[in-house]
N, C-alpha and C positions, 0 to 999 in steps of 0.2 A: 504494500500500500504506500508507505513512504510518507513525508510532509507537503504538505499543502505547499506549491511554489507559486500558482496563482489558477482563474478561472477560467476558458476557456468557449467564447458567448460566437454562438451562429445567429442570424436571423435573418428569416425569408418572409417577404411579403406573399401571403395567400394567395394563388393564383398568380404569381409575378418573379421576378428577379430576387436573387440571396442578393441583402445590402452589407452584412459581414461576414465573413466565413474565418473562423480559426482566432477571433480579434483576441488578443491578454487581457484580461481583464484582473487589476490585483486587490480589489477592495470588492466588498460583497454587493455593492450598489453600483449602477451606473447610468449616466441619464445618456440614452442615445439618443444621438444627433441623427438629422435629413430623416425621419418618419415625416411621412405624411398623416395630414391628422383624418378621421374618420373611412382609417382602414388595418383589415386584418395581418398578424404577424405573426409566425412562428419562429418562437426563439426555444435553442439549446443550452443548454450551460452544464459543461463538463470537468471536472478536477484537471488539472494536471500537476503530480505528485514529482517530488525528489525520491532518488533511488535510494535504496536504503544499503548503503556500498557495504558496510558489518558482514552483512547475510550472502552479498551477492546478487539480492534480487533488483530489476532495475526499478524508477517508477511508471510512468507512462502518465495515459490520459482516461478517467475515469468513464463510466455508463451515465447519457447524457439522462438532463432534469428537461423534457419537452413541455411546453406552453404556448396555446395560442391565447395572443391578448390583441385588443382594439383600441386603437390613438381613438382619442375622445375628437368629435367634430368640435371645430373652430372657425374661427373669421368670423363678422359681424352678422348680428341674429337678428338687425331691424330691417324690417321693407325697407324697400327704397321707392323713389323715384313716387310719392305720395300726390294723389291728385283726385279733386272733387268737382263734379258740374251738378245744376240746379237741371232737371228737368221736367218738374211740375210745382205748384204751393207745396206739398208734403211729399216731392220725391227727391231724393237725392243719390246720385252714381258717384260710387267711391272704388278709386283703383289704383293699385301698385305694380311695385314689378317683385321680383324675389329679391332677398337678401343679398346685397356684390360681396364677391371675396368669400361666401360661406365655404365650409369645405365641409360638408355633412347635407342631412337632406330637410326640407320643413317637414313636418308631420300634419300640418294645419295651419290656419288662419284664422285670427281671433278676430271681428270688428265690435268695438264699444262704441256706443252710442251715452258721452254723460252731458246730464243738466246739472250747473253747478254743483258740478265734483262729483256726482254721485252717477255711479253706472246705472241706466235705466233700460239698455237693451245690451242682448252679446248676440252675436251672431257666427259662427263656425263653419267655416269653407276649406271641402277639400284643398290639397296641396297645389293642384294645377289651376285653382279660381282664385282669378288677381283682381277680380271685381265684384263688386253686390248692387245691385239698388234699394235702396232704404226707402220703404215707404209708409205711411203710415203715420208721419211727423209732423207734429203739429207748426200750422204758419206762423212765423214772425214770434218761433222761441230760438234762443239760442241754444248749440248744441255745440259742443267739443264731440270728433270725430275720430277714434283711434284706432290704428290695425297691428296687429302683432303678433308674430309667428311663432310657431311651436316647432323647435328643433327635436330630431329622430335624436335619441340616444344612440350609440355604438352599439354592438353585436353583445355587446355584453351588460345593456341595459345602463350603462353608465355617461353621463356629459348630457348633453341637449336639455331642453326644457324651455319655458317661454322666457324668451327674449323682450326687449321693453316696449314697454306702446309708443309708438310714432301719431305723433298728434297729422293728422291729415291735414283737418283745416276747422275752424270754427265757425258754423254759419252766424250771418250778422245778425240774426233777431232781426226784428221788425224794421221791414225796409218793403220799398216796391221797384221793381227792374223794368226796363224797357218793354216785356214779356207781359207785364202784372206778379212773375211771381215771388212768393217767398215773402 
């Protein structure tokens, strides 16, 4: 068996390219560099021993410790690109694009509707629906307008969750448009 000389860490992205093969590792922790975030890895971690020259026997390299683990998703969790049109007295079309930079997936779509502060409607949209029409709103109240996405956790149930509300836009309360409305 021998002494401990140090650790011995593979790691292959799932379905992809080995990013280490054979690397030393001499402490029992190591934070690896270039993962990408919200995806699977298989990493090894193997002994390699000093011989124990007394006996004669030499050391070698231990029976590897296998583990798949998953980078948690990252990059920013808010819509982007927030935008609201008036299309009747009580209808209002609210629409985003996805999160830029995320590197994970949304799970959903929140839209809040608050009257001074207080959420008085949620509304939950598949992952691929970057719009709603709000209808149903009374004329000439003001509303804060919010949507906010709900990031997928990794393979392992860990990371993602909702992200912050992105205020859209706040209708102006009691006004009259070219239209009549609102």
């Amino acid at each position: 068996m021998g002494e401990l000389m140090y650790y011995v860490v593979s790691i292959r992205q799932l379905g992809g390219i080995e990013l280490y093969r054979g690397h030393p590792v001499r402490e029992q922790t190591w934070t690896v560099p270039k993962l990408t975030p919200a995806k699977m890895y298989r990493i090894k971690v193997r002994t390699r021993n000093k011989g124990t020259e007394h006996i004669g026997y030499g050391g070698g390299v231990g029976m590897p410790a296998t583990k798949d683990v998953g980078t948690l998703p990252s990059g920013s969790f808010e819509p982007s690109k927030p935008n609201m049109e008036y299309l009747a007295p009580s209808w209002i079309r609210v629409s985003w694009s996805q999160p830029e930079g995320l590197l994970g997936k949304v799970e959903m779509y929140r839209v809040l509707v608050k009257h001074l502060g207080i959420v008085i409607r949620t509304e939950q949209l598949l992952p691929n629906q970057t719009s709603i029409t709000l209808t149903g709103l009374d004329a000439g109240v003001k509303y804060d307008i919010y949507v906010q996405a709900k990031i997928a956790s990794n393979n392992q149930g860990e990371g993602g969750g909702l992200g912050p509300e992105v205020l859209v836009t706040e209708t102006p309360g009691p006004c009259k448009s070219r239209n009549g409305y609102f």
